[in-house]
C-alpha positions, -999 to +999 in steps of 0.1 A: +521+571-893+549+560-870+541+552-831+567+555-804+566+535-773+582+551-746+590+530-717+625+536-696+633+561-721+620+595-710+641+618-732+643+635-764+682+634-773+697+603-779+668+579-783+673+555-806+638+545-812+623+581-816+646+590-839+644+561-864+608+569-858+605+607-868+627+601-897+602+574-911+574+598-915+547+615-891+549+601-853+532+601-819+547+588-792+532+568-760+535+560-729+516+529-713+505+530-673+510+500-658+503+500-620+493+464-614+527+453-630+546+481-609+534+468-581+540+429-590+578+445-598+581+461-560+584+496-580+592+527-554+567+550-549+593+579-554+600+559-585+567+563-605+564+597-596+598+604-609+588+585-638+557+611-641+576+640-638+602+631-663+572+620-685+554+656-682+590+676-690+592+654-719+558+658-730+568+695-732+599+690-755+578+668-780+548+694-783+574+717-795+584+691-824+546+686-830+550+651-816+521+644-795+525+626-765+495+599-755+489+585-723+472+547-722+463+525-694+474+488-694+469+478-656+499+448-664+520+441-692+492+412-702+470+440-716+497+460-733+490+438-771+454+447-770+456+483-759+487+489-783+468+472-815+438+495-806+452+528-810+475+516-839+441+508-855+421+538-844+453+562-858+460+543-889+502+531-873+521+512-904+547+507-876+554+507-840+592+516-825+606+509-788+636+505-772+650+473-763+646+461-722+660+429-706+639+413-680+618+382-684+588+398-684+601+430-704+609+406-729+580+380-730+559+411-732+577+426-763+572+395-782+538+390-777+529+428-788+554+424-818+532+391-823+498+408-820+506+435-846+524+418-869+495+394-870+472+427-883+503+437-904+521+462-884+556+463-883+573+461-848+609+477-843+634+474-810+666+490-809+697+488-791+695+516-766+697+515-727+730+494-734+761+504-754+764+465-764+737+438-774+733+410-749+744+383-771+777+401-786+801+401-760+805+364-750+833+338-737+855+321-766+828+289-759+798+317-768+785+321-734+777+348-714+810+359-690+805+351-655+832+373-641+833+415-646+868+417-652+868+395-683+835+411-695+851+447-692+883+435-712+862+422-742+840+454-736+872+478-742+884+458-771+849+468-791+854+501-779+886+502-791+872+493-827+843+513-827+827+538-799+786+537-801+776+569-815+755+590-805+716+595-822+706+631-835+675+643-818+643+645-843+636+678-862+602+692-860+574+676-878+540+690-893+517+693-865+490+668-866+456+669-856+459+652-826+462+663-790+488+651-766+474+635-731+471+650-697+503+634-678+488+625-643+509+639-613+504+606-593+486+567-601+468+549-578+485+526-555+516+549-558+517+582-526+536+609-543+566+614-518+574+645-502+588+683-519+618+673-497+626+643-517+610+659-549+638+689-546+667+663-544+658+647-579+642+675-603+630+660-632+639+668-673+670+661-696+683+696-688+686+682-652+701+652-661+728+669-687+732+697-661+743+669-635+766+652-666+782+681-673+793+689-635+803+660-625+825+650-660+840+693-655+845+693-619+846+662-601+853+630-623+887+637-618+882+628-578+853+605-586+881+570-580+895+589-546+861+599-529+834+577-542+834+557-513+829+582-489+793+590-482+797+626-464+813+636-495+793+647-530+820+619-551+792+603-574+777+617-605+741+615-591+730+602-619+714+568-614+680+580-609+686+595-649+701+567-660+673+540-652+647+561-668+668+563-694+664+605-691+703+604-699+715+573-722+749+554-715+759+568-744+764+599-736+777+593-702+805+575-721+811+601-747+811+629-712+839+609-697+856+604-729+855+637-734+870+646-698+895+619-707+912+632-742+889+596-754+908+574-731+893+548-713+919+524-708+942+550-690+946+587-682+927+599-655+921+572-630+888+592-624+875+587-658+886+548-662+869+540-630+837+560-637+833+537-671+845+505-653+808+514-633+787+524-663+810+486-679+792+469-642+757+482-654+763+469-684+771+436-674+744+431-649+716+441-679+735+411-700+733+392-672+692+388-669+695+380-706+721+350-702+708+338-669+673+347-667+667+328-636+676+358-618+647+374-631+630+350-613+641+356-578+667+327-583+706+325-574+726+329-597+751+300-578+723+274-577+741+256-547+731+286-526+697+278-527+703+256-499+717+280-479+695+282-444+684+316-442+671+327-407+634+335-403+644+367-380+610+394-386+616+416-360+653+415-369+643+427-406+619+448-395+650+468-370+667+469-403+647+485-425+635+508-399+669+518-394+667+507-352+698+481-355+718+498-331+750+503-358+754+537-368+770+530-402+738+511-414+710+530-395+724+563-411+725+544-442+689+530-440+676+565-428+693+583-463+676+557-484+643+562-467+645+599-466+657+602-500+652+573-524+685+566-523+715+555-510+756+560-510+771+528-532+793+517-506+768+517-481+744+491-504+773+466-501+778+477-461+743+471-455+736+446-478+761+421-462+750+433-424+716+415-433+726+385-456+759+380-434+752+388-395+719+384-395+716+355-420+681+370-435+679+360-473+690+386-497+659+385-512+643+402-484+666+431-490+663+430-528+626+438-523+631+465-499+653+488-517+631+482-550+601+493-527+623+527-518+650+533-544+644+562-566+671+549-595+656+507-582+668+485-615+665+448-612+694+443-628+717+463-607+698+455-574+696+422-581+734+421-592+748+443-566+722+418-535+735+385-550+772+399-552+768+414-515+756+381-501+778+359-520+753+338-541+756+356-578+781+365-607+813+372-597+804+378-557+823+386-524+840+351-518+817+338-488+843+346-462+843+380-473+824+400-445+824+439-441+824+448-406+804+473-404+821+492-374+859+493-393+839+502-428+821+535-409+855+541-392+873+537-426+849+555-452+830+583-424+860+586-403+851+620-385+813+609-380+801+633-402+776+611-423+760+593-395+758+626-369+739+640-404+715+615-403+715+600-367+712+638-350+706+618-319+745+608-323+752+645-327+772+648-296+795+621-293+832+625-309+850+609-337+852+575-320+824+572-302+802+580-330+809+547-352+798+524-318+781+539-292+774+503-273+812+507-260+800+541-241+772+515-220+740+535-224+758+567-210+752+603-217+745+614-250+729+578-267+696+572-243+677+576-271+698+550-297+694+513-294+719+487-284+733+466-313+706+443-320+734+412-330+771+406-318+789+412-350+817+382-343+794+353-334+770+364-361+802+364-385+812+327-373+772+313-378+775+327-415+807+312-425+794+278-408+762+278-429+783+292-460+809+263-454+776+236-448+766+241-485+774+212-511+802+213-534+816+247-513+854+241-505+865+248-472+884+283-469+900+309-444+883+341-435+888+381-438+869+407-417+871+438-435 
């Protein structure tokens, strides 16, 4: 008997480790709840409950394959050997099969359970899976992990060029066993189950996930370089949520946009090639946390911004995330990610550099809040796209690199039309009021909308000063985008 471990996985097609699985012989699959270590890993609320819902559709498509779906408790990762050994023993498993994933504690916690059963002589298998390349594979001529994107995506497309991963044949029906699958719980402790209104924007299930594919590769990849950065308009695939529990694989999302592309990535539509160059940046962040693993651990990745001085500002976070910072651009932002568990990619680097840049508050403080409220949270995107936002990780915004956030809503939301959508108290103003009400002086129309709680030029000059005050940083001009 063969035993699946499900983790960020949830899907039938494409999944490396079932597959090998189901063809070895007679499998059940499982899924481990882990609420203490969700908690420990700032996990969304809207996140776990996605996860459940994914986890009941799939449920579904097994029991039609006679593959029973069981449902375990292991409060953190620390009980995961002991719970694991205990029902390979109880259901007689010669060999257990997961998919590989990349953070410290992912990892530490893989070996020890491959350690545990192997000691009781049961095999252990991890596959290649969430990622089109092994961390480890594409390295520097020295053998280290790259630093810099663009030189990780040109090794990246030479592989492709040699070989494009395939993709894995879902299994065939098996003999049904005598074994029941589990009752998936609609919600775990610790966890509120959000909203129907958030619940309608992210239906669960591969037929979702594919549905959403399949759109956006047909009808809008072709726009996807020319409008992604524009947050009132549908440019983006929608897909992230999928994608980080791994209800749609990489795989196919490069085979969909190959496929849109006549198998080009290189060149051909510019919509296409820029579409991989993001699922290339996901990539890169997940090898990343394998190289560097101190950004598993809440470190910098540029050590010598660890002595950056961060302001102590609470009530300045707290405005922040409770979208009152008297911007537009990032209120409206905070207000989508808080309403909906997600949030416009252009507007994670807008608001992302508001907080590390003009208020000076420690990426880190951000990092957690989005985990706590993304639907699609990943450490190693958030993590990447926090330390590239506030200049401290791989291949980040050069220090003097600050958005403005007034010419970036002006530029990307030009007629208002995001921010009167989310800030209906802004409703009335025109086109260029709407992107900085402070210039109207608490007149008609913004009583109700708070002034800006930080002068966006002085707060730009005290970061480059403390950016400029670290050791070993070269002195260096400065852009306001």
């Amino acid at each position: 008997m063969q035993l699946i471990w499900l983790r960020s996985d949830l899907r039938l097609h494409d999944n490396t480790a079932l597959s090998a699985a189901a063809s070895r012989g007679p499998s059940v699959a499982v899924y481990l709840l882990s609420p203490q270590q969700w908690r420990e890993h700032d996990d969304a609320p809207c996140k776990v409950d996605f996860w459940l819902r994914n986890l009941s559709e799939l449920s579904q498509a097994l029991d039609e394959l006679n593959i029973p779906l069981l449902i375990r408790n292991a409060p953190c990762w620390d009980d995961a050997p002991k719970v694991l050994l205990e029902l390979c023993q109880q259901l007689k498993i010669s060999a257990v099969h997961a998919n590989e994933e990349y953070g410290i504690h992912e990892s530490r916690r893989d070996d020890v359970v491959a350690e545990a059963l192997k000691l009781n002589g049961i095999d252990f298998h991890s596959y290649l899976d969430q990622l089109l390349f092994k961390p480890g594979s594409v390295l520097t001529k020295t053998g280290t992990y790259f630093q810099v994107f663009s030189q990780f995506r040109k090794v990246c497309y030479e592989r492709l060029h040699r070989s494009l991963p395939t993709l894995v044949s879902a299994p065939m029906a098996q003999a049904k066993l005598n074994i029941d699958s589990d009752h998936i719980p609609s919600s775990v402790e610790g966890f509120a189950t959000p909203g129907a209104a958030l619940r309608a924007l992210w239906p669960a299930g591969e037929t979702e996930a594919r549905r959403r594919l399949d759109t956006f590769a047909d009808a809008q990849i072709d726009y996807y370089k020319s409008e992604r950065d524009f947050p009132a308009k549908p440019g983006t695939s929608q897909l992230s949520a999928y994608l980080a529990a791994g209800v749609i694989s990489p795989r196919q999302c490069l085979h969909a946009a190959l496929q849109s592309n006549q198998g080009e990535f290189e060149s051909g539509k510019v919509g296409a090639v820029t579409w991989i160059n993001e699922l290339l940046w996901r990539e890169f962040y997940k090898h990343i946390l394998v190289g560097y693993p101190r950004v598993s651990r809440h470190r910098a990745f540029r050590p010598e911004t660890e002595a950056l001085a961060w302001r102590d500002a609470p009530q300045e976070l707290a405005a922040w995330q409770e979208a009152r910072t008297g911007l537009p651009i990032i209120d409206a932002a905070m207000r989508q990610l808080l309403e909906t568990g997600w949030m416009h990619n252009r507007l994670r680097m807008v608001v992302a550099m508001f907080l590390t840049k003009n208020l000076l508050i420690d990426w880190r403080e951000g990092e957690r809040f989005f985990m706590r409220h993304l639907i699609d949270g990943d450490l190693a995107a958030n993590n990447g796209g926090w330390q590239w936002s506030s200049s401290t990780g791989t291949d980040s915004a050069p220090y003097f690199r600050i958005f403005n956030p007034i010419s970036q809503s002006e530029k990307f939301d030009s007629e208002g039309l995001f921010i009167k959508h989310w800030l209906p108290e802004l409703a009335g103003l025109n086109k260029k009021d709407v992107h900085n009400p402070a210039n109207l002086g608490g007149l008609f129309g913004v009583a109700d909308y708070p002034s800006p709680i930080v002068n966006l030029s002085t707060s730009r000059t005290r970061a480059l000063a403390a950016f400029k005050n670290l050791p070993s940083r070269q002195s260096a001009g400065g852009g306001y985008e």
